[in-house]
C-alpha positions as CSV (number, residue, x, y, z in Angstrom):
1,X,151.1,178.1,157.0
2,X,151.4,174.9,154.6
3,X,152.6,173.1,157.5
4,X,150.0,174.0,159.9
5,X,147.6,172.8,157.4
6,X,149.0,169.7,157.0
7,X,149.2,168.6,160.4
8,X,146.1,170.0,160.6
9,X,144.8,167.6,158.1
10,X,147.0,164.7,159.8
11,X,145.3,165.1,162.9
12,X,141.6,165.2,161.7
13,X,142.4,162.0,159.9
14,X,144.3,160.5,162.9
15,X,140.9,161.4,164.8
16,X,139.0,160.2,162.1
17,X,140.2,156.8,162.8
18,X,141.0,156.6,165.8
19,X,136.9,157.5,166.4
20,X,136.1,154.3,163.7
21,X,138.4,151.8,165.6
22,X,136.4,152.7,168.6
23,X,133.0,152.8,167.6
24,X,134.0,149.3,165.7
25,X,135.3,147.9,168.6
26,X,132.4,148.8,171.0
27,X,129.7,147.3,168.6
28,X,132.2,144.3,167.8
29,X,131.9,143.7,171.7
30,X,128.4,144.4,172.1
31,X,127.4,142.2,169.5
32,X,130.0,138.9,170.7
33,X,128.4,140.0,174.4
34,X,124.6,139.9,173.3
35,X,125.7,136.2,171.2
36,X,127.6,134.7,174.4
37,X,124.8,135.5,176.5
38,X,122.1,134.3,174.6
39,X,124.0,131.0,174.2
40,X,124.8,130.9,178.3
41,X,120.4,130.9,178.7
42,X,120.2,128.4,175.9
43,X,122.5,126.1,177.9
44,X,121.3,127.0,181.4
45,X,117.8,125.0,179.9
46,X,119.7,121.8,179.4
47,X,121.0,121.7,183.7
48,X,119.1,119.5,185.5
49,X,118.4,117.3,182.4
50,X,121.3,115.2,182.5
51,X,122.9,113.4,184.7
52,X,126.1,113.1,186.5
53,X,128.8,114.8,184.7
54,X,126.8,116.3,182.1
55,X,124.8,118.1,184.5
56,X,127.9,119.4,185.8
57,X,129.2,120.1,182.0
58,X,126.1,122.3,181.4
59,X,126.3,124.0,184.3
60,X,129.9,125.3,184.0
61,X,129.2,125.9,180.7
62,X,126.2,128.4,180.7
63,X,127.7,130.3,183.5
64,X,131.0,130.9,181.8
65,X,129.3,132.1,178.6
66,X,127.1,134.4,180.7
67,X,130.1,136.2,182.6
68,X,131.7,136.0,179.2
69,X,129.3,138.1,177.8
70,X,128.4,140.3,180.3
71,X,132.2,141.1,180.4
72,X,132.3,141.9,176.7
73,X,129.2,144.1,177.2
74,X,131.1,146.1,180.0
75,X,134.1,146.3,178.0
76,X,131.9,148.1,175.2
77,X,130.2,150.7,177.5
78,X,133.8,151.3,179.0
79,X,135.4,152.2,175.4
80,X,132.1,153.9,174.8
81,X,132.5,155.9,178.2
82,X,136.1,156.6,177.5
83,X,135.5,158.9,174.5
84,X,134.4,161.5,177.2
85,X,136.0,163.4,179.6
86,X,133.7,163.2,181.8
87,X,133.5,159.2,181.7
88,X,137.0,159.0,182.1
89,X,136.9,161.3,185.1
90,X,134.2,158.8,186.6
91,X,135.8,155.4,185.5
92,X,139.3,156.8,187.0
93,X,137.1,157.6,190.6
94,X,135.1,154.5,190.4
95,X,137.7,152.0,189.6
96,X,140.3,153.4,192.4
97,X,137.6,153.7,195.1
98,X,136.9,150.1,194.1
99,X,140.4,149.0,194.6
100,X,140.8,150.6,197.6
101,X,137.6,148.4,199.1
102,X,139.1,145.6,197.5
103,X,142.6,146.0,199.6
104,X,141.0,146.7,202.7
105,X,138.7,143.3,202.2
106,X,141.7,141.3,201.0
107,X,144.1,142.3,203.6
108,X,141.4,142.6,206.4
109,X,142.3,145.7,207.6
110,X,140.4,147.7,210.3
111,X,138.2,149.1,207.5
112,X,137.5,145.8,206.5
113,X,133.4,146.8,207.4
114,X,130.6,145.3,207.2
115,X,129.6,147.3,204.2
116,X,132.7,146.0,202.7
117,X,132.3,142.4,203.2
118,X,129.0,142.7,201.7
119,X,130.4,143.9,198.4
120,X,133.2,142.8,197.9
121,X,132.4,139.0,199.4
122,X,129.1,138.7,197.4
123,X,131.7,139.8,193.6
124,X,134.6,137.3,195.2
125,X,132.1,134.1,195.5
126,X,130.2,134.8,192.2
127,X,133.5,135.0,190.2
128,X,135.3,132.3,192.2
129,X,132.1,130.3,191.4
130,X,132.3,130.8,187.6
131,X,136.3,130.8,187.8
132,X,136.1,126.9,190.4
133,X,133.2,125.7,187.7
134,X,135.2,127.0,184.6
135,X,138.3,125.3,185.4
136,X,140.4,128.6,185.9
137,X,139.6,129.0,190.0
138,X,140.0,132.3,191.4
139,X,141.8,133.3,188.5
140,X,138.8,135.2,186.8
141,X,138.6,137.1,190.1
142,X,142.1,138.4,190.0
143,X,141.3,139.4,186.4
144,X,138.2,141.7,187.7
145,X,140.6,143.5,190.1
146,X,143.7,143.9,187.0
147,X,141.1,144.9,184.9
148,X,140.3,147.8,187.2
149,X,143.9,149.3,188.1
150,X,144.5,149.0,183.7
151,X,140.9,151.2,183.6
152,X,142.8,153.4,186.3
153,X,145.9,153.7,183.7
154,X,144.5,154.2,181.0
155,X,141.8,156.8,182.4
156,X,144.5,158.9,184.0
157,X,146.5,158.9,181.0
158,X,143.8,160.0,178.5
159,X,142.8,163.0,181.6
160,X,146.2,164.2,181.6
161,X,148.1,167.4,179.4
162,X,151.4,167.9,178.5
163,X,152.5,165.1,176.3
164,X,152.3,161.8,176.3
165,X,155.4,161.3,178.3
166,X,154.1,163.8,181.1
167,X,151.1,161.3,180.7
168,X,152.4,157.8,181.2
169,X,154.0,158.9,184.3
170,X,151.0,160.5,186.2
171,X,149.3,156.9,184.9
172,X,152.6,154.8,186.4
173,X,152.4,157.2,189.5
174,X,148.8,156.5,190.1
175,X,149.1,152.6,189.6
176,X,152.4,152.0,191.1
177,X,150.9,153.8,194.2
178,X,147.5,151.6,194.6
179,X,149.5,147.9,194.2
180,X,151.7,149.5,197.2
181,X,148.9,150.8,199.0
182,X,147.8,147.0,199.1
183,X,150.8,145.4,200.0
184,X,151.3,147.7,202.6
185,X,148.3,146.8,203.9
186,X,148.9,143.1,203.9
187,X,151.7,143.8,205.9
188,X,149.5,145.6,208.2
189,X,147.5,143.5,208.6
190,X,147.9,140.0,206.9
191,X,151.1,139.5,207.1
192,X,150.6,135.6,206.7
193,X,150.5,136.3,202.8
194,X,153.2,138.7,202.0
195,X,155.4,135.9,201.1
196,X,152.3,135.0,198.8
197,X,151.8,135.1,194.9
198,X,150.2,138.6,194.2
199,X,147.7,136.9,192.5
200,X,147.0,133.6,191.2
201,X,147.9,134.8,187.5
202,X,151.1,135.9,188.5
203,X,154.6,133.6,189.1
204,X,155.7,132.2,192.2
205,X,158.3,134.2,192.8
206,X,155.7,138.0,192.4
207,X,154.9,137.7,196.2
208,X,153.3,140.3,198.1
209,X,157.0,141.4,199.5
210,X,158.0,141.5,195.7
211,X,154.8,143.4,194.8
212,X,155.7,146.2,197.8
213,X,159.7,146.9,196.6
214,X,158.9,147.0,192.7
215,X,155.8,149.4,193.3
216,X,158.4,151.6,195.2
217,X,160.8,151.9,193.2
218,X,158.3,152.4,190.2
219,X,156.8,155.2,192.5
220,X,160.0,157.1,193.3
221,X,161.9,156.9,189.8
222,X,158.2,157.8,188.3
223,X,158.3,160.9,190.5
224,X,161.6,161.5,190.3
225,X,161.4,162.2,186.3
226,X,158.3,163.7,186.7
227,X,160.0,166.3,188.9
228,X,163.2,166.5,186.1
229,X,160.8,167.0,183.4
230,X,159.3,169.9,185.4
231,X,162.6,171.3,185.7
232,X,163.7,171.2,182.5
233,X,160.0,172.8,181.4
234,X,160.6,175.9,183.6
235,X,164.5,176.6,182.5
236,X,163.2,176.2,179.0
């Protein structure tokens, strides 16, 4: 009974702060969001006062503080969203259905629609925009799309029971099976970039091809000790 009480205890502390490391972080966020925006307007005043390069300076300045901030203010409503089963049943359906629009624009598949296009095209050349003006190119796209498949993760691991073993696999499962998803549909139907970088963040050598033989083996050994664990659960 002593020792049910005292992991009792352990855990309500463990809660405790786990609950004060998240509610820090989301106003932490929310406040570097709101500061980052407010100095992005600030700058956007000074553009079309200079000249020349400083014009330009200005410009890429006040936009990257702007998508700075508004991704900081995302972040928080995503750690604040998390804390709820039901938000992380919504962020895990949202961000893979987003994915999967994002593969079929990317690798211009036959459900490559119109609806699509619209979008995905309209997120690609705002980010692209700030990424070109903020020195970093299509780099800050790339990051929009990893940050989604690391919601996807991390949503399907906090939804799933049996351990935290049992969990890390359902979330390597899940992502392992959207990267192949997309390189099998570059090979589809783009094959012109499967001997591509997976994305511009990413070395050289991580092509598309790469991308497709990792995320299978990933898949299948995932499965595989998924399916031993199961085993050993029933004989036990």
């Amino acid at each position: 009974m002593k020792d049910a009480a005292k992991l009792d205890g352990q855990a309500h502390v463990e809660n405790g702060l786990t609950r004060t490391i998240l509610t820090g972080s989301v106003l932490t966020l929310t406040l570097l969001g709101a500061m980052f925006v407010v100095e992005g307007i600030n700058l956007s005043r000074l553009v079309g006062r200079g000249a020349g390069s400083g014009m330009l300076l200005s410009t890429y300045a006040y936009q990257g503080y702007i998508v700075l901030g508004i991704a900081a203010e995302v972040g928080a409503l995503i750690i604040m969203v998390m804390q709820y089963k039901a938000g992380r049943i919504a962020l895990a359906i949202s961000s893979v259905v987003f994915l999967n629009l994002a593969f079929l624009w990317t690798s211009r598949g036959p459900g490559d629609t119109l609806a699509v296009n619209l979008l995905i095209s309209n997120l690609a050349l705002a980010f692209v925009g700030v990424g070109v003006d903020t020195g970093m190119g299509i780099a800050v796209f790339d990051l929009v799309f990893l940050s989604a498949l690391a919601i996807a993760f991390v949503s399907v691991y906090m939804l799933s029971r049996g351990g935290r073993t049992r969990a890390f696999l359902n979330s390597l499962i899940l992502a392992s099976a959207l990267t192949l998803i997309l390189s099998l549909e570059v090979y589809l139907w783009d094959r012109g970039e499967l001997n591509l970088h997976f994305t511009s963040l990413s070395p050289p050598w991580f092509t598309n091809a790469v991308l497709a033989v990792s995320s299978s083996i990933v898949l299948l050994e995932s499965l595989c000790v998924r399916a031993l664990l199961g085993l050993r659960r029933r004989k036990g």
